[in-house]
C-alpha positions in Angstrom: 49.0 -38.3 -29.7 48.2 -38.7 -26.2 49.4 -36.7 -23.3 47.1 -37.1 -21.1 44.7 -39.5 -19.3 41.8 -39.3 -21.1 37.8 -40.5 -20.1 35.3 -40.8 -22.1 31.4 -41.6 -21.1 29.0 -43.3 -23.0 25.9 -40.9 -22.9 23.3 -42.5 -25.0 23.5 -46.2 -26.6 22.7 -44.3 -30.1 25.7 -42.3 -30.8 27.9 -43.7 -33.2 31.5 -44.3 -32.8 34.5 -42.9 -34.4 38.8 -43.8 -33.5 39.1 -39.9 -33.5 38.2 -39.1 -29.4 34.9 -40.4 -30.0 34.7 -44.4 -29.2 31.4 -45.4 -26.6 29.6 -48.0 -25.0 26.2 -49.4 -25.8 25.2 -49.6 -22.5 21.6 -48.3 -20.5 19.1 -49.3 -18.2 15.9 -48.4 -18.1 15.3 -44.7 -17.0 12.4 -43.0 -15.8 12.0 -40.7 -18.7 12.4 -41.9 -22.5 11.6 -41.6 -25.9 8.9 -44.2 -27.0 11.1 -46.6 -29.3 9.3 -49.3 -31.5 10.9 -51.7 -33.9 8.7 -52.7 -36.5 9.4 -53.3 -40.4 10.0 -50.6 -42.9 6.5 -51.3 -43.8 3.5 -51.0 -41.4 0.8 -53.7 -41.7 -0.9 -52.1 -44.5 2.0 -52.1 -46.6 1.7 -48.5 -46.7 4.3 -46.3 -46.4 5.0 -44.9 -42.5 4.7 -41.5 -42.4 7.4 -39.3 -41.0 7.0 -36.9 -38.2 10.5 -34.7 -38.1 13.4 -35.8 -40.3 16.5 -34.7 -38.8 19.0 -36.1 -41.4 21.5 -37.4 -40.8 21.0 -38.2 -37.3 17.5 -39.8 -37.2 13.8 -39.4 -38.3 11.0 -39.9 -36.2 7.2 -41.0 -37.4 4.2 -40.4 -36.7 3.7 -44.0 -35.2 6.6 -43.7 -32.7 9.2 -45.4 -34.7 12.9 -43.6 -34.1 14.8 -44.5 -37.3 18.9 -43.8 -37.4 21.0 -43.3 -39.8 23.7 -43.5 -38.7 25.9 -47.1 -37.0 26.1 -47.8 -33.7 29.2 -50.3 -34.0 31.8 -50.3 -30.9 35.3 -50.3 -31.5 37.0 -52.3 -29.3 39.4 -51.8 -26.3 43.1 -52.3 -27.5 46.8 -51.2 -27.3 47.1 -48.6 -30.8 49.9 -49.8 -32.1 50.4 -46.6 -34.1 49.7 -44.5 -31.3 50.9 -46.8 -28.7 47.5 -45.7 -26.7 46.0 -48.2 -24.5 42.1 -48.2 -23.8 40.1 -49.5 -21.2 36.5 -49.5 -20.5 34.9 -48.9 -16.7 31.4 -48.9 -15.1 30.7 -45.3 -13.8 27.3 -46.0 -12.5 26.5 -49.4 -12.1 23.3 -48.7 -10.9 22.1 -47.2 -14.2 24.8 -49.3 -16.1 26.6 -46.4 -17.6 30.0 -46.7 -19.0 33.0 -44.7 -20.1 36.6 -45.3 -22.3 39.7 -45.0 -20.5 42.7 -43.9 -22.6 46.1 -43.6 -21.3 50.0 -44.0 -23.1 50.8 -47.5 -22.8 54.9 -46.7 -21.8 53.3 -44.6 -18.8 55.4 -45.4 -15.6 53.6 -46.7 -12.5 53.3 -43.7 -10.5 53.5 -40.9 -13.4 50.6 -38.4 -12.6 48.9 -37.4 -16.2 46.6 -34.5 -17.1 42.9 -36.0 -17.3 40.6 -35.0 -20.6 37.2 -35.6 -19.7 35.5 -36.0 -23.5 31.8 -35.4 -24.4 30.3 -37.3 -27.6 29.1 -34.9 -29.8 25.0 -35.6 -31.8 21.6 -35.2 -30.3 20.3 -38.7 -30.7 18.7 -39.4 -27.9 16.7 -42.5 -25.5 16.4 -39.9 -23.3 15.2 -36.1 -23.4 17.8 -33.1 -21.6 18.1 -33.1 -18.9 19.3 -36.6 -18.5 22.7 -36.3 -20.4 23.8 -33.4 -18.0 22.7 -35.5 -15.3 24.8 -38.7 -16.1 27.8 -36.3 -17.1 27.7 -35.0 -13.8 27.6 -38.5 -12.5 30.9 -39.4 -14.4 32.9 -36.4 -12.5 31.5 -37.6 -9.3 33.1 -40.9 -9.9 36.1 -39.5 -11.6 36.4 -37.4 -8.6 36.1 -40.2 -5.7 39.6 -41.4 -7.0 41.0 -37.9 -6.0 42.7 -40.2 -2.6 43.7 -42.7 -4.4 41.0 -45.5 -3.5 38.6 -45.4 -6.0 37.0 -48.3 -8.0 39.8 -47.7 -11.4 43.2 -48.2 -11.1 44.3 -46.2 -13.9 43.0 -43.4 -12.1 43.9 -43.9 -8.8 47.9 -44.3 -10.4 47.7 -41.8 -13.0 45.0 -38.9 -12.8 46.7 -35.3 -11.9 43.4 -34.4 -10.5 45.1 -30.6 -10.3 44.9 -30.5 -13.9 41.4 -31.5 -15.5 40.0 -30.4 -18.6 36.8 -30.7 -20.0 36.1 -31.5 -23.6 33.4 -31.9 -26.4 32.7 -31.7 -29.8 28.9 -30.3 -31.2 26.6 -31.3 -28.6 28.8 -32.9 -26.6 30.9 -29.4 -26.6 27.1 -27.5 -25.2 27.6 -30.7 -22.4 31.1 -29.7 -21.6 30.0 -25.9 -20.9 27.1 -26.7 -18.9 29.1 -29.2 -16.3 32.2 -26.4 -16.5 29.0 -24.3 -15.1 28.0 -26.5 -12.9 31.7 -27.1 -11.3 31.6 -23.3 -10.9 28.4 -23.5 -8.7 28.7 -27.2 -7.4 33.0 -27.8 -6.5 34.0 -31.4 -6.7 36.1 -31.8 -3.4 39.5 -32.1 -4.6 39.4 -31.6 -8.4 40.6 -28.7 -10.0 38.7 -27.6 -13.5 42.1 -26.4 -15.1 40.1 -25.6 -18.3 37.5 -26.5 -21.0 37.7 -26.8 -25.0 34.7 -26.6 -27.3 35.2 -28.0 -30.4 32.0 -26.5 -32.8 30.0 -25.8 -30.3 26.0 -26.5 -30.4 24.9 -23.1 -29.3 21.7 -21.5 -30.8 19.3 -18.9 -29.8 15.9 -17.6 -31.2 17.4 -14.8 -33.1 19.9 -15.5 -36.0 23.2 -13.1 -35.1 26.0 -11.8 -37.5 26.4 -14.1 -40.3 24.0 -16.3 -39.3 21.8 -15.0 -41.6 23.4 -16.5 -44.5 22.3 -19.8 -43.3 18.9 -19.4 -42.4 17.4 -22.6 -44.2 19.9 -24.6 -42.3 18.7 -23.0 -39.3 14.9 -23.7 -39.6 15.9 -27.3 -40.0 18.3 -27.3 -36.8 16.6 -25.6 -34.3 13.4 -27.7 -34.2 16.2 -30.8 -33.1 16.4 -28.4 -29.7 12.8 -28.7 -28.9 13.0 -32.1 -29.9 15.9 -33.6 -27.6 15.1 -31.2 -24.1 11.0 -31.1 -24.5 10.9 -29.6 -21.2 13.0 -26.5 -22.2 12.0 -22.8 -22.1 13.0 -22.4 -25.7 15.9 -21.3 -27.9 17.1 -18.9 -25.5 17.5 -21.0 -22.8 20.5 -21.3 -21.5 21.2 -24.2 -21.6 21.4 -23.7 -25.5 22.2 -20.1 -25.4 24.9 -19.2 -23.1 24.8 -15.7 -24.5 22.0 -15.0 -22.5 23.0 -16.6 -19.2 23.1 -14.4 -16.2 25.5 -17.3 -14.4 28.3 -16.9 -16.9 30.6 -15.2 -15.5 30.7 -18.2 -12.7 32.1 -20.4 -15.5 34.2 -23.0 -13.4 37.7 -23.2 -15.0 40.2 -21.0 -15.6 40.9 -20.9 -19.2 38.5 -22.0 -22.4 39.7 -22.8 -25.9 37.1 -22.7 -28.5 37.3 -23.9 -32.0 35.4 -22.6 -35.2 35.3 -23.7 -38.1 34.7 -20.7 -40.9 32.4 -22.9 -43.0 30.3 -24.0 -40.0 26.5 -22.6 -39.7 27.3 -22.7 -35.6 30.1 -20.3 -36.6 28.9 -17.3 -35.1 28.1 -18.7 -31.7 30.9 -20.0 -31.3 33.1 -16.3 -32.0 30.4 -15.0 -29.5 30.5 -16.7 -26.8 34.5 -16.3 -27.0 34.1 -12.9 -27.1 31.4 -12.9 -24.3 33.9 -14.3 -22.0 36.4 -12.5 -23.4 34.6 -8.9 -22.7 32.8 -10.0 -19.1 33.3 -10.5 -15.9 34.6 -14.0 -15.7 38.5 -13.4 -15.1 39.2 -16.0 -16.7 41.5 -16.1 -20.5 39.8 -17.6 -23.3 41.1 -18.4 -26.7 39.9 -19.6 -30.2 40.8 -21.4 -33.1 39.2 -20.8 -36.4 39.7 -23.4 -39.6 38.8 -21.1 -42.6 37.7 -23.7 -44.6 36.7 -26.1 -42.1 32.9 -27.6 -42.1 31.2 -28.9 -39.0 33.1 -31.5 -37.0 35.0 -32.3 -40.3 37.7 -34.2 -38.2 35.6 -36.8 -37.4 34.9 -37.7 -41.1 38.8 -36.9 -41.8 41.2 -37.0 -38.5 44.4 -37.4 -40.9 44.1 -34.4 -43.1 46.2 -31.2 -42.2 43.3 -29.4 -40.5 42.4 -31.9 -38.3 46.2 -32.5 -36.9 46.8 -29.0 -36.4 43.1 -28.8 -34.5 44.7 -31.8 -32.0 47.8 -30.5 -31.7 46.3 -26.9 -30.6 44.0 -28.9 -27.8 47.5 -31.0 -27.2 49.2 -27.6 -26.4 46.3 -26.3 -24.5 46.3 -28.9 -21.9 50.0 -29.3 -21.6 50.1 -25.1 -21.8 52.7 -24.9 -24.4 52.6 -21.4 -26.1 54.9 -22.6 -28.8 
């Protein structure tokens, strides 16, 4: 299913591609701030065993020497026409002067001039070359350039053709869902000439916060082991109740840049409760806006991704389909 004209950046060459929303590029110059990676055998010199730093299964461990290990692939699936789907993909150059790249998907039986709604998607996982800020940065940077096809002479055809820039939505899953709040905040403070933020959907949002809230208590083991990954990825940070973690305690967000926000739980999820919060933040505050949610009763983090045929997962893309298209039905 694909009703709109979708974007995808590539945000870090680690992240590890799925066919569900979730496809990227490998690509990254060097940048000013980075992570110290090291290749070097399982083994150090003295055939003993490397010692490990933080172990944040399943994304990555790091040791003490340096060495980032993943655990997870990095293979790209390649640009092609879906023949189930009949979805056509494309990949552009957003900045060429830090070599970052994004997926272009669009219906392949779109006519020449038929204006589509545009889905900018976030990657969700926090495995990192480079430490937060950065990803904000270059996400901003890919709705500049979405942005300077808004009169019709930008670098990307498909875009110049096809993007309704009246109607753009924001997206993420997991981290890439905390990415998709913070630009949505940042288009509220910082307008892109000509683009209208018609809404945003967080799908298992990485929220956190110092404090465990409602039934986060339940899963407080999972919690020591997740919120050190915070520290980890944005260094420079004030802690876990900064907001760019916590929205619950941000004073700006009621300036939330869009005018509608679809969240999505899952009931077996340990970001569960931030999730409900924050919908019920903007739900009871002073943004004007109208938010909605989705909870899966049974669903586990980001399940879809591991399973994008199974009942839940439909139903959780057909809700985002009828968000962006505003079908009530």
């Amino acid at each position: 299913m694909c009703t709109s004209l979708s974007l995808i950046p590539s945000l870090t060459s680690g992240s590890q591609p799925s066919t569900f929303h979730r496809t990227l590029l490998s690509s990254r110059s060097a940048r000013s701030k980075s992570y110290p990676f090291f290749t070097r055998s399982r083994l150090s010199m003295d055939s003993t065993v490397p010692e490990v730093a933080y172990d944040f299964s399943p994304l990555l461990r790091i040791y003490k020497d340096g060495y980032i290990e993943r655990l997870r692939g990095t293979d790209i699936v390649p640009c092609r026409l879906d023949p189930e789907t009949n979805v056509l993909s494309k990949d552009a150059v957003y900045s060429p002067e830090l070599n970052l790249s994004c997926r272009l998907y669009r219906p392949h039986s779109t006519s020449p001039d038929k204006k589509l709604p545009v889905l900018v998607y976030y990657h969700g996982g926090w495995p990192p070359e480079h430490p937060l800020p950065i990803a904000y940065d270059d996400s901003w940077t890919a709705l500049q350039w979405l942005a300077s096809h808004v009169n019709g002479d930008g670098p990307e055809e498909w875009l110049n053709s096809h993007a309704d820039f009246g109607q753009v939505f924001l997206a993420g899953d997991s981290a890439g869902a905390n990415i998709a709040h913070q630009l949505a905040m940042r288009c509220g403070q910082e307008k892109l000439s000509g683009v209208n933020l018609a809404g945003v959907i967080l799908v298992h949002p990485y929220f956190g916060g110092k404090e465990p809230i409602g039934a986060e208590v339940e899963f407080l083991e999972v919690k020591s082991r997740a919120d050190p990954l915070w520290h980890f990825v944005c260094p420079a940070s004030s802690g876990l109740d900064d907001p760019l973690i916590n929205p619950l305690v941000d004073p700006k967000l009621d300036s939330l840049g869009c005018s509608k926000v679809l969240v999505i739980i899952g009931g077996k999820d340990f970001l569960r409760e931030r999730g409900w919060h924050y919908y019920e933040k903007l739900s009871k505050g002073g943004w004007g806006g109208v938010a909605e949610i989705m909870e899966g009763r049974d669903d586990e983090h980001v399940f879809h991704l591991s399973d994008p045929t199974c009942e839940n997962a439909v139903a959780l893309l057909k809700r985002i389909a009828a968000f962006i298209s505003n079908d009530k039905a």
